[in-house]
TORGUMAR-731379 format. One record per residue (C-alpha): residue in one letter; residue number from 1; z, x, y. Coordinates in steps of 0.05 Angstrom, whole numbers, plus 5000, padded with zeros to 4 digits. Example, Ala and Ser with C-alpha at 12.3 -4.5 7.8 and 13.67 -1.06 7.14 Angstrom:
BEGIN
SITE residu num   up east north
SITE      a   1 5156 5246  4910
SITE      s   2 5143 5273  4979
***
This chain:
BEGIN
SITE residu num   up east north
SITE      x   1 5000 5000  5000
SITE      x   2 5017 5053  5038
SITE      x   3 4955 5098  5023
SITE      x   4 4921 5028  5038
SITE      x   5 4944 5026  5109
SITE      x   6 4934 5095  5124
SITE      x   7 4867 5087  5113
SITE      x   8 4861 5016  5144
SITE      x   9 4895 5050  5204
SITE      x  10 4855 5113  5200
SITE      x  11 4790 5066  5202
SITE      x  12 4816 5030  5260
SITE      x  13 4831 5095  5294
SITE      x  14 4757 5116  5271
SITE      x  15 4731 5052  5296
SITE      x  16 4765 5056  5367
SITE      x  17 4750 5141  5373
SITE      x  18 4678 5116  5363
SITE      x  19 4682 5066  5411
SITE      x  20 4715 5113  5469
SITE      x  21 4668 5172  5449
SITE      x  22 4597 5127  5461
SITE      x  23 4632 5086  5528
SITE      x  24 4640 5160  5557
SITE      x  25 4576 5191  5542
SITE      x  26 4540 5125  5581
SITE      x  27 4587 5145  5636
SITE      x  28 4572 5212  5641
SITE      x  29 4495 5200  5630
SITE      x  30 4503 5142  5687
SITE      x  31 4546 5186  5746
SITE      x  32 4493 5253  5726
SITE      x  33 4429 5195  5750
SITE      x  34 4466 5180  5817
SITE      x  35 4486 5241  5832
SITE      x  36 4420 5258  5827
SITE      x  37 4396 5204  5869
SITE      x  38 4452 5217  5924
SITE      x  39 4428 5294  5921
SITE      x  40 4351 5272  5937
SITE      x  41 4377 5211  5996
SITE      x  42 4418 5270  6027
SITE      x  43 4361 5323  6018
SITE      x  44 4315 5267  6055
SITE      x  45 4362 5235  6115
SITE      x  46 4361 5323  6120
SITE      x  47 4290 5322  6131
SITE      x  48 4282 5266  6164
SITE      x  49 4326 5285  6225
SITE      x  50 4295 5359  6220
SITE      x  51 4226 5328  6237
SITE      x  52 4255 5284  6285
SITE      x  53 4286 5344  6318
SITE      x  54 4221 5383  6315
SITE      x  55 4184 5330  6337
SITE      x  56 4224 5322  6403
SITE      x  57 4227 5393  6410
SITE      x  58 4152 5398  6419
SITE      x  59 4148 5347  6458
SITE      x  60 4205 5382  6504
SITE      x  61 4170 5441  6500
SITE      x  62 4104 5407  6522
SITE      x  63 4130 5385  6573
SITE      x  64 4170 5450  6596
SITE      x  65 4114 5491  6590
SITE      x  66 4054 5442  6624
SITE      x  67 4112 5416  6682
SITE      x  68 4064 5459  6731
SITE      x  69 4006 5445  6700
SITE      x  70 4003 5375  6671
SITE      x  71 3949 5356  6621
SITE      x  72 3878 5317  6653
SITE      x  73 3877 5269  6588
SITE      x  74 3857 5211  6625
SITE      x  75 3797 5183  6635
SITE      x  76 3751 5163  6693
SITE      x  77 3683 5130  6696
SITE      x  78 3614 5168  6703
SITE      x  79 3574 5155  6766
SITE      x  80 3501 5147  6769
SITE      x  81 3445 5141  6819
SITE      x  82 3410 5075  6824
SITE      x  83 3357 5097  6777
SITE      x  84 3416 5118  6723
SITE      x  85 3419 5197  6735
SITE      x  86 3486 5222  6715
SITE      x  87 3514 5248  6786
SITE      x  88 3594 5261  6755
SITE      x  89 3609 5260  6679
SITE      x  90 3672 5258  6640
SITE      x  91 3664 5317  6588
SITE      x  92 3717 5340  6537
SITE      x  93 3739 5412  6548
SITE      x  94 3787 5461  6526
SITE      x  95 3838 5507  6563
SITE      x  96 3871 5564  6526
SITE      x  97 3940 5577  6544
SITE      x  98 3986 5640  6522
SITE      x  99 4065 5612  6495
SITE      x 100 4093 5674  6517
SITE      x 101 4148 5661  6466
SITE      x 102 4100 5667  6411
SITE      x 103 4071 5729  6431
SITE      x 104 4097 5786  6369
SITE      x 105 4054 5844  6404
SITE      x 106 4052 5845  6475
SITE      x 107 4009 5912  6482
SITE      x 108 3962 5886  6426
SITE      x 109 3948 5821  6454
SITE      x 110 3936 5852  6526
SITE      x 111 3878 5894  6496
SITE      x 112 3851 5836  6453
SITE      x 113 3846 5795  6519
SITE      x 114 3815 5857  6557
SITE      x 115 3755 5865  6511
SITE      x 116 3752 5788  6520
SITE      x 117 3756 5780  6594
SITE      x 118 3739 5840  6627
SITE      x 119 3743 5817  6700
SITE      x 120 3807 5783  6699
SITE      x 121 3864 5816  6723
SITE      x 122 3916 5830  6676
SITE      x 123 3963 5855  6731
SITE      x 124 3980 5787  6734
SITE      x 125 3973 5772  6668
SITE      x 126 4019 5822  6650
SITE      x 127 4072 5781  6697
SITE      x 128 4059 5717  6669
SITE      x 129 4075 5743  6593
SITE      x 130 4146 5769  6627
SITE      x 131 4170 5719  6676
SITE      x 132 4136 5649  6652
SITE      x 133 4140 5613  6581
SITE      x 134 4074 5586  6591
SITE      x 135 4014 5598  6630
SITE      x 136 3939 5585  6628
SITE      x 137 3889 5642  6607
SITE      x 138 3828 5599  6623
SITE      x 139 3801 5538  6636
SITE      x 140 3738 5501  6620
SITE      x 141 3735 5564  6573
SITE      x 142 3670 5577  6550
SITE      x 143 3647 5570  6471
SITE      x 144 3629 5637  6459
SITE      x 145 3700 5673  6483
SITE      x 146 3735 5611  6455
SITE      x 147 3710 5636  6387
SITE      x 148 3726 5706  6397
SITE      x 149 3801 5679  6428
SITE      x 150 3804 5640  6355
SITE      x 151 3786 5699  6316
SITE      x 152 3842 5749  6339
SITE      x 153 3891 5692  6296
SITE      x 154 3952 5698  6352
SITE      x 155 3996 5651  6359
SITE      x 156 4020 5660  6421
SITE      x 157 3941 5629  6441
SITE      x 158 3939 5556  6452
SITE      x 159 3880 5517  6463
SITE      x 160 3890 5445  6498
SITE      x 161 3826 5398  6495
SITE      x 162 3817 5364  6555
SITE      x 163 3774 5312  6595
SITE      x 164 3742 5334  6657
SITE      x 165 3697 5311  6706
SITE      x 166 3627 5350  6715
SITE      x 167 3581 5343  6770
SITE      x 168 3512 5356  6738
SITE      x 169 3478 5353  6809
SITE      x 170 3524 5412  6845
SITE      x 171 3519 5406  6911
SITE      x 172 3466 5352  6925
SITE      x 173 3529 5298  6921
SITE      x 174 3578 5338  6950
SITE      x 175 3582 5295  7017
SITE      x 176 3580 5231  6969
SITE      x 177 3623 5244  6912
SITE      x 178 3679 5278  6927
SITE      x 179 3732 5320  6884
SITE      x 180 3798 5304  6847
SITE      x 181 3852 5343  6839
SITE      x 182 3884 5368  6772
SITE      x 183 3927 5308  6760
SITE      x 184 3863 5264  6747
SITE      x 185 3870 5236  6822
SITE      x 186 3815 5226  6873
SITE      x 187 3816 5274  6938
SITE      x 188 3756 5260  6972
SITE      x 189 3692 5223  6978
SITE      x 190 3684 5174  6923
SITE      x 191 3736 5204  6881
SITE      x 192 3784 5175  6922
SITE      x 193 3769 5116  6956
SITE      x 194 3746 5086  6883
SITE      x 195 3798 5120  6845
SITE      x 196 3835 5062  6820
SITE      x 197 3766 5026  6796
SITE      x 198 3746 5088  6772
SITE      x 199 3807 5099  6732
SITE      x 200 3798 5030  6698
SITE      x 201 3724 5022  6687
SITE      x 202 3689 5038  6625
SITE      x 203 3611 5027  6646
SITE      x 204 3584 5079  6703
SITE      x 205 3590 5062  6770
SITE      x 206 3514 5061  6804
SITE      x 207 3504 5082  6875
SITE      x 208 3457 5069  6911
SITE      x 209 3423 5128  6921
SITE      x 210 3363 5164  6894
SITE      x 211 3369 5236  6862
SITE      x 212 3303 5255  6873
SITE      x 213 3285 5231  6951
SITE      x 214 3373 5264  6964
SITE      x 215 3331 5333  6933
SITE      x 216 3281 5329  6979
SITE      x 217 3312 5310  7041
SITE      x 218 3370 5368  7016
SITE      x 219 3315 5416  7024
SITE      x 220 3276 5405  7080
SITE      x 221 3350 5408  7118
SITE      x 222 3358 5477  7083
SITE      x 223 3290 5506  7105
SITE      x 224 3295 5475  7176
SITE      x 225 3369 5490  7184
SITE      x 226 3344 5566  7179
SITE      x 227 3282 5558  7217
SITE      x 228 3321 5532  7280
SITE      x 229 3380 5574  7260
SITE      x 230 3427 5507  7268
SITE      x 231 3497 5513  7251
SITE      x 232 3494 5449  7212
SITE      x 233 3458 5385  7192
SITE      x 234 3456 5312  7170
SITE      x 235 3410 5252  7152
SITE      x 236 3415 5182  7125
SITE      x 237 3359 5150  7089
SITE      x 238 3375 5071  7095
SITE      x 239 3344 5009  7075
SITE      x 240 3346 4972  7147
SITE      x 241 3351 4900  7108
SITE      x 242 3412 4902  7064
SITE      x 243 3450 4976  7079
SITE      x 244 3437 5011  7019
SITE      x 245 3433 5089  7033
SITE      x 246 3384 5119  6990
SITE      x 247 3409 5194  7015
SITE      x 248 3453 5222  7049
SITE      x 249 3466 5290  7067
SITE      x 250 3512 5338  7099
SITE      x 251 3499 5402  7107
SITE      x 252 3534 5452  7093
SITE      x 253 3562 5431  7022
SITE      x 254 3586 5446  6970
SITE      x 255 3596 5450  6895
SITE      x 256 3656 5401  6870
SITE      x 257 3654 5435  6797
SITE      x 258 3680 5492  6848
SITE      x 259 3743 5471  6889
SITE      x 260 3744 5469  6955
SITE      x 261 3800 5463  7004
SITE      x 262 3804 5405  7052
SITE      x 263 3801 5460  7109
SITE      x 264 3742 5490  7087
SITE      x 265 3682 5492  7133
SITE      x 266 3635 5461  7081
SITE      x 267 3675 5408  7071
SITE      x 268 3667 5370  7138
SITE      x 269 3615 5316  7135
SITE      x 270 3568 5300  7188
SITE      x 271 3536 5240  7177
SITE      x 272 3598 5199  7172
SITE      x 273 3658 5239  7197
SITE      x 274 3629 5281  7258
SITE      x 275 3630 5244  7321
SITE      x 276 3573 5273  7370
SITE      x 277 3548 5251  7435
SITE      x 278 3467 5237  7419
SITE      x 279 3441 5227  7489
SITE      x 280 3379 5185  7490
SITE      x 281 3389 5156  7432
SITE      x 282 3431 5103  7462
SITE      x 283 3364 5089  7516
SITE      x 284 3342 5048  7450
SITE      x 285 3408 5005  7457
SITE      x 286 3405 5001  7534
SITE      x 287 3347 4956  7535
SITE      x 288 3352 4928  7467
SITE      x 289 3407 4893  7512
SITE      x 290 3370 4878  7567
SITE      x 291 3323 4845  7516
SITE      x 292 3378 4806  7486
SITE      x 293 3405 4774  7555
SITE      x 294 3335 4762  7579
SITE      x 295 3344 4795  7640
SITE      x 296 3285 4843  7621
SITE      x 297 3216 4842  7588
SITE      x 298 3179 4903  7569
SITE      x 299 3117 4893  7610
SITE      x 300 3183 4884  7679
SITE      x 301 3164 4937  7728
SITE      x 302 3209 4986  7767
SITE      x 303 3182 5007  7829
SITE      x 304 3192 5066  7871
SITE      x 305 3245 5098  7829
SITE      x 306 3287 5161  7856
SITE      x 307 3283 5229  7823
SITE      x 308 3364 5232  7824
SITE      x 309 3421 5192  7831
SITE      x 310 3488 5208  7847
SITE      x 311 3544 5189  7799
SITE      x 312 3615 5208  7829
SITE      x 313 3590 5270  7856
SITE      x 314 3547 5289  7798
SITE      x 315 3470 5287  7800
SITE      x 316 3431 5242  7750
SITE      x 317 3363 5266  7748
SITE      x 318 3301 5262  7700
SITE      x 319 3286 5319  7652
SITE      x 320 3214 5312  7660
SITE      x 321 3193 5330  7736
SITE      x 322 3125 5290  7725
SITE      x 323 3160 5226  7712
SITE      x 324 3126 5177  7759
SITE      x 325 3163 5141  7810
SITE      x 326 3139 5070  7784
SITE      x 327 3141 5046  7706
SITE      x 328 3147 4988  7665
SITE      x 329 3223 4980  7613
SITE      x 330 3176 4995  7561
SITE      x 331 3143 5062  7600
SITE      x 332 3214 5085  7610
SITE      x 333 3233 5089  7543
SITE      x 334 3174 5112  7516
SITE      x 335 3174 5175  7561
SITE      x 336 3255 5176  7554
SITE      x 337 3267 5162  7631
SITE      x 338 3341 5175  7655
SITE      x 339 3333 5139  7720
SITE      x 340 3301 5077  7694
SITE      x 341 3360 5073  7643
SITE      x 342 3408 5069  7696
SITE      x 343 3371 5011  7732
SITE      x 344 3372 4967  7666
SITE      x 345 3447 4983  7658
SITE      x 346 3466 4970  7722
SITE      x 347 3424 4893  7715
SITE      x 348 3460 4888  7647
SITE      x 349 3525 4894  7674
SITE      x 350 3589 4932  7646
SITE      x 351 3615 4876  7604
SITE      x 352 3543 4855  7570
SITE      x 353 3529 4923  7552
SITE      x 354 3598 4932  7523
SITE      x 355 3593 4874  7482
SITE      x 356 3524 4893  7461
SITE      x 357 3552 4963  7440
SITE      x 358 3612 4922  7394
SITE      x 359 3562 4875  7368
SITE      x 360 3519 4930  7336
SITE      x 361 3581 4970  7310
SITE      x 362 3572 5038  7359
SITE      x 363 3637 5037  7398
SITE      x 364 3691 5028  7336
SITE      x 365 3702 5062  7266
SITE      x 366 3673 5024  7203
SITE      x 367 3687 5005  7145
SITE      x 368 3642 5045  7084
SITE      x 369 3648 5064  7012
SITE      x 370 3676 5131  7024
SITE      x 371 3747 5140  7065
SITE      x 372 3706 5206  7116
SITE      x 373 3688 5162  7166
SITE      x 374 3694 5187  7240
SITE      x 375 3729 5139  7301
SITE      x 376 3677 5154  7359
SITE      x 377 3739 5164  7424
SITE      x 378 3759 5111  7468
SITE      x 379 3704 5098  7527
SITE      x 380 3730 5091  7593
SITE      x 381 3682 5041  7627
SITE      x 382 3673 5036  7703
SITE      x 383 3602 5040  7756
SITE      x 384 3589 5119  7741
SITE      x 385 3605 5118  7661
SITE      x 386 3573 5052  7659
SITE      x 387 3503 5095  7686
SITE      x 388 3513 5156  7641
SITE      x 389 3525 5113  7576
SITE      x 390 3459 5075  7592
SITE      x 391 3428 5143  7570
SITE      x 392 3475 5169  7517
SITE      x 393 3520 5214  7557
SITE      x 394 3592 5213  7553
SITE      x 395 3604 5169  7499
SITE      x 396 3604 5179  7425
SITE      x 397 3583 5155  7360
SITE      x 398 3572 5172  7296
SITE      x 399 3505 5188  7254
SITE      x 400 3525 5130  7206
SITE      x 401 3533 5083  7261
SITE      x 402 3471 5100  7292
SITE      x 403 3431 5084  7236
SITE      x 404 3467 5016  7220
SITE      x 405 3464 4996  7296
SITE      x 406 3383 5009  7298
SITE      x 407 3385 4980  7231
SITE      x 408 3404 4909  7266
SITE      x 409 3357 4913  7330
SITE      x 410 3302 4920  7273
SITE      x 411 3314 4879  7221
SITE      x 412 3310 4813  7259
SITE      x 413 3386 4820  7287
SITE      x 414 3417 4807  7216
SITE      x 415 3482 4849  7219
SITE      x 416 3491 4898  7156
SITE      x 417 3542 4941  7124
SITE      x 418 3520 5006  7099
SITE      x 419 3539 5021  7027
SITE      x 420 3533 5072  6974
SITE      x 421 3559 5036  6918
SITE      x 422 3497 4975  6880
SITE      x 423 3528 4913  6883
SITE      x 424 3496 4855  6841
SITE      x 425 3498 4802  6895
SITE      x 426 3460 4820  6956
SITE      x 427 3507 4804  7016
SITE      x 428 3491 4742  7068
SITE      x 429 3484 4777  7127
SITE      x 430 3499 4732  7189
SITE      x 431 3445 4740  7249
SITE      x 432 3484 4768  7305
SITE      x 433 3427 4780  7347
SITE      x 434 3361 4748  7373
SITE      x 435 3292 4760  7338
SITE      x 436 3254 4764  7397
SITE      x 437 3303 4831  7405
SITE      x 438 3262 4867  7345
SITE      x 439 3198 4835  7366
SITE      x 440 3198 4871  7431
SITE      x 441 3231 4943  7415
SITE      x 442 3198 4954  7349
SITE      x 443 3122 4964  7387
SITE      x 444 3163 5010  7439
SITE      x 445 3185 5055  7379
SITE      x 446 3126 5052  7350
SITE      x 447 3094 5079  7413
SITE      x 448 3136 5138  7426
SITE      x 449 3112 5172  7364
SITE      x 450 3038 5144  7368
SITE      x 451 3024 5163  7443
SITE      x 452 3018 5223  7487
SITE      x 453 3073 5190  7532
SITE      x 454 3120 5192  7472
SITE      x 455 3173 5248  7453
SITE      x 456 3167 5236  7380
SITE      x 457 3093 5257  7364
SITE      x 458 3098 5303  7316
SITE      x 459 3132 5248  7275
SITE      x 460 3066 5211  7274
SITE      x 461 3055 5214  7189
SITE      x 462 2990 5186  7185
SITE      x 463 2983 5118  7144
SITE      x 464 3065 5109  7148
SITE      x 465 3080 5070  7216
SITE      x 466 3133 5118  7244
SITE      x 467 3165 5095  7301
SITE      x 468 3236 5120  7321
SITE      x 469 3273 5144  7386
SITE      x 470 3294 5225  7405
SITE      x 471 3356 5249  7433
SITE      x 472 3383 5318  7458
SITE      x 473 3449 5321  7489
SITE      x 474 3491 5379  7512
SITE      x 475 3556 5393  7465
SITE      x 476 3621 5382  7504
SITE      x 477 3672 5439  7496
SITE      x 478 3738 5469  7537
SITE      x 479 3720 5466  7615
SITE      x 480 3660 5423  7607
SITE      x 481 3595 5416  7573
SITE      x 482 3554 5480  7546
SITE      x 483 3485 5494  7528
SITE      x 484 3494 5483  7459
SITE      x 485 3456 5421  7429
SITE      x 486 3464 5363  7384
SITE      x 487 3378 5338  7377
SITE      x 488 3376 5274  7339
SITE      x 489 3319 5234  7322
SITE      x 490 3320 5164  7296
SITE      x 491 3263 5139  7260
SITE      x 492 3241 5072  7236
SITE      x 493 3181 5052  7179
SITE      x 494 3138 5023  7178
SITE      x 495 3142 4987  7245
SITE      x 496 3102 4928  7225
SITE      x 497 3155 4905  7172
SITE      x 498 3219 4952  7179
SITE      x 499 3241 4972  7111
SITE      x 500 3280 5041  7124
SITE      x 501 3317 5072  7177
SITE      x 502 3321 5154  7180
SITE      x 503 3372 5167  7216
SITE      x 504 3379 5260  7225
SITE      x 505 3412 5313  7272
SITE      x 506 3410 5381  7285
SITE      x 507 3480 5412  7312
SITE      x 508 3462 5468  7356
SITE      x 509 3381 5478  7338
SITE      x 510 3356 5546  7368
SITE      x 511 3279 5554  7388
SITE      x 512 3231 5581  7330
SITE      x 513 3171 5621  7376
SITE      x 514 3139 5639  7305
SITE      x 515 3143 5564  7271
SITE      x 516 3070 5537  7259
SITE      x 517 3072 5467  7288
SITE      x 518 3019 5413  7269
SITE      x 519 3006 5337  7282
SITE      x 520 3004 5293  7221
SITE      x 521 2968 5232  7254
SITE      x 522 2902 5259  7219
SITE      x 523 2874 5310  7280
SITE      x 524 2912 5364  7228
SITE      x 525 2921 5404  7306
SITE      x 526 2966 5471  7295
SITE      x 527 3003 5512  7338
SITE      x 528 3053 5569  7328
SITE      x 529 3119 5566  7380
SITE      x 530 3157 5528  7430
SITE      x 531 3194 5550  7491
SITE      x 532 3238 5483  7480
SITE      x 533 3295 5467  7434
SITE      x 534 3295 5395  7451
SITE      x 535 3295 5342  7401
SITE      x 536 3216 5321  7406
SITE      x 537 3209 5387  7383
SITE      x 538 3264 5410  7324
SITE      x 539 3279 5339  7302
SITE      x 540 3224 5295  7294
SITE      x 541 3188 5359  7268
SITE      x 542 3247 5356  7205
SITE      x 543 3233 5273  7198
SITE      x 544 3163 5289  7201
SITE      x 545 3168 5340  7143
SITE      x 546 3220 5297  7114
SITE      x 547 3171 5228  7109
SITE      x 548 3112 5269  7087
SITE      x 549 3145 5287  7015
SITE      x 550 3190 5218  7013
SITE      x 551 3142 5164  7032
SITE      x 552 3098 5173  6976
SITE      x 553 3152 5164  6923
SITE      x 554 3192 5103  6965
SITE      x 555 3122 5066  6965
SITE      x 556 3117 5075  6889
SITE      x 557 3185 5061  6876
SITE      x 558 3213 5008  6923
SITE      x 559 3149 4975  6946
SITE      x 560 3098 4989  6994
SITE      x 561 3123 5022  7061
SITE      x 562 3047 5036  7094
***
């Protein structure tokens, strides 16, 4: 019984040690899985906050080392001409910086870059690699020495692809376009006065002017501006209907792909920001005025007119000593008479001429595409200024007005706003002045570059109905007026049905004794040298030029203009 129990209690001890000893290994085998587990979640939350870490340390570091130089990533809509030229292009670059904290072998890298960039200079190259943590080695770097950069394998050399703007056309937009600066912002010209639609447009913005005819014009400005030795010069090509400016130029320029400071010479533009007296130029609006008011016809004679007058102790007189005592208005203008002009103002009136001069847009700053427009100064009116601004002395303007203003005597007296950027909808311009105004001055500017009276002749392109109105006046400075120059010439076509306005000046024209002159009005008559640096002679010589090459293509392109 005994022996029985013993082995009934051994077998229950067996049965329960059996138990224990399979419970435990489970156990074991279970705790060995999560530990496991637990090892591999801690070994990831580990990583996980590492590449967090890394992550905002490059970010950090982007920003430390760029905090000078920030990245150009964003990007701003092309511009085109109205025929779809690219004039300014966002292209993807790359910059290569140097992380001077990367660099292993100062010495080594130095003559790597050396062989690379020869011209640089690496005295300040070596002062970057001590004293900043990041600098830039070059920009807009070209592919070939990008490749050679790559194949040294440093990594201290840090490329950074970019977008950048790039003006295909140089300098023939300079005037136009503009720059921006290296924050992706507009500083000038178009740049900046569209920089917010530029910023947020996707399509191309389309101007409306015309690569080709802004080459031309570009040129003949070059070649004259050395001819006459000028110190600068400008022109406008404008439609005289709805105010789109198929060129304009500025001379000198310059290349935006290259910056230029604000204070640079090159940078001022004529056309728009200079304000200039023009001189007889403003004869044109003088009896465009009359014309309005009725208090003048062109065929209205002037009889026995004096050779001077006297304006507050200052002579008036004529600059031609022939000029005959009697003329009709429209004899006056076409020979450019001073006295004549004075008699019309002083009909006119102070008050009728002023409001004349407002109508037209000459006497305040305008409103335009670009944000370079001049404010022509305050005019003090009274008898004696009243006299001198009936011939374009003493008061100012600028080249932009002057073409918009002629633009409305011509067109029918439909006012206009000159504009550089196509617009879909052509504006409804309101008729601010009478037609009969353009029925009577277009045959008078017509007639000073088809006559012998005239001071325009050598504007006479044959088969293109030139007509147009001269100007030379004296440049004001310290203590007075000097004998530099400002010739401007106006120029309408075709006269018949007025489609464009060239509107040019010369800023300080000297004579050219060994220029070859000829007429274009068919007699193909040459002649080398002038003693005169007027307009009639500098001037309308340029427009003259100037419509020869451009007339052709404008007829082809935009309609007949003969």
């Amino acid at each position: 019984m005994n022996n029985k129990n013993s082995r009934i209690i051994l077998e229950d001890q067996q049965s329960n040690f059996s138990y224990k000893k399979s419970k435990s290994k489970l156990k074991i085998s279970f705790n060995r899985v999560s530990f496991i587990f637990f090892i591999f979640f801690i070994i990831f939350i580990i990583y996980t906050i590492h590449l967090i870490h890394l992550g905002s340390r490059n970010i950090q570091n982007l920003e430390t080392d760029n905090s000078k130089q920030p990245l150009n990533v964003l990007y701003r809509a092309d511009i085109t001409d109205r025929n779809g030229n690219y004039l300014v292009k966002t292209v993807s670059s790359i910059d290569v910086g140097i992380s001077t904290k990367k660099v292993i072998d100062q010495r080594k890298l130095i003559l790597n870059l050396k062989y690379i960039f020869p011209n640089k200079n690496f005295e300040t190259i070596s002062e970057n690699l001590k004293k900043k943590k990041f600098f830039y080695l070059e920009k807009k770097i070209s592919e070939e020495n990008y490749e050679k950069l790559m194949q040294l394998g440093d990594k201290s050399i840090q490329p950074e692809e970019k977008l950048i703007r790039m003006y295909p056309q140089k300098n023939l937009f300079s005037h136009i376009l503009g720059q921006i600066d290296d924050n992706n912002n507009g500083i000038s010209g178009l740049e900046k006065s569209q920089d917010k639609d530029l910023k947020k447009s996707k399509k191309p913005v389309q101007l409306t002017v015309d690569k080709d005819i802004q080459f031309l014009i570009r040129n003949e400005l070059i070649k004259f501006n050395k001819i006459f030795n000028t110190k600068g010069s400008a022109a406008i090509l404008m439609n005289v209907n709805n105010g789109e400016i198929y060129s304009l130029v500025s001379l000198p320029d310059f290349n935006p792909n290259e910056r230029k400071t604000i204070a640079d010479v090159n940078y001022i533009n004529r056309a728009t920001k200079g304000i200039y007296e023009f001189g007889s130029i403003f004869k044109t609006f003088t009896f465009a005025a009359a014309f309005e008011e009725n208090i003048l016809e062109p065929e209205t004679k002037f009889i026995n007119l004096p050779k001077s007058l006297n304006c507050a102790g200052f002579p008036i007189r004529e600059y031609d000593n022939e000029m005959p005592s009697t003329l009709t208005a429209e004899q006056i203008l076409i020979r450019s008479g001073n006295i004549g002009s004075v008699r019309v103002a002083q009909k006119l009136g102070e008050d009728k001429f002023k409001l004349f001069l407002s109508k037209i847009g000459v006497l305040d700053k305008i409103t335009f595409d670009i944000n370079e427009v001049g404010k022509p100064i305050e005019f003090i009116w009274g008898k004696c200024p009243l006299a001198t601004a009936s011939f374009g002395h003493g008061i100012t303007t600028t080249l932009l007005q002057l073409a918009k203003a002629y633009s409305i005597i011509v067109n029918g007296g439909y006012e206009i706003k000159p504009k550089l950027i196509k617009k879909k909808k052509i504006d409804k311009n309101d008729q601010i002045l009478k037609k009969e105004v353009s029925q009577k001055i277009l045959p008078i500017l017509r007639k000073i570059v088809s006559t012998e009276e005239g001071t325009a002749s050598l504007a006479n392109v044959n088969g293109y109905e030139v007509g147009g109105k001269t100007g030379t006046a004296q440049k004001s400075g310290k203590g007075g007026y000097s004998r530099k120059k400002i010739n401007s010439f106006i120029s309408i076509f075709p006269t018949s049905k007025p489609k464009f306005v060239l509107a040019l000046m010369l800023d300080e024209p000297q004579i050219s004794k060994d220029y070859i002159y000829h007429y274009r009005d068919g007699s193909n008559i040459r002649y080398k040298g002038t003693p005169y640096n007027t307009a009639g002679w500098t001037s309308v010589e340029v427009v003259g030029q100037i419509i020869e090459k451009i007339g052709p293509i404008l007829a082809t392109k935009y309609g007949e203009v003969k």
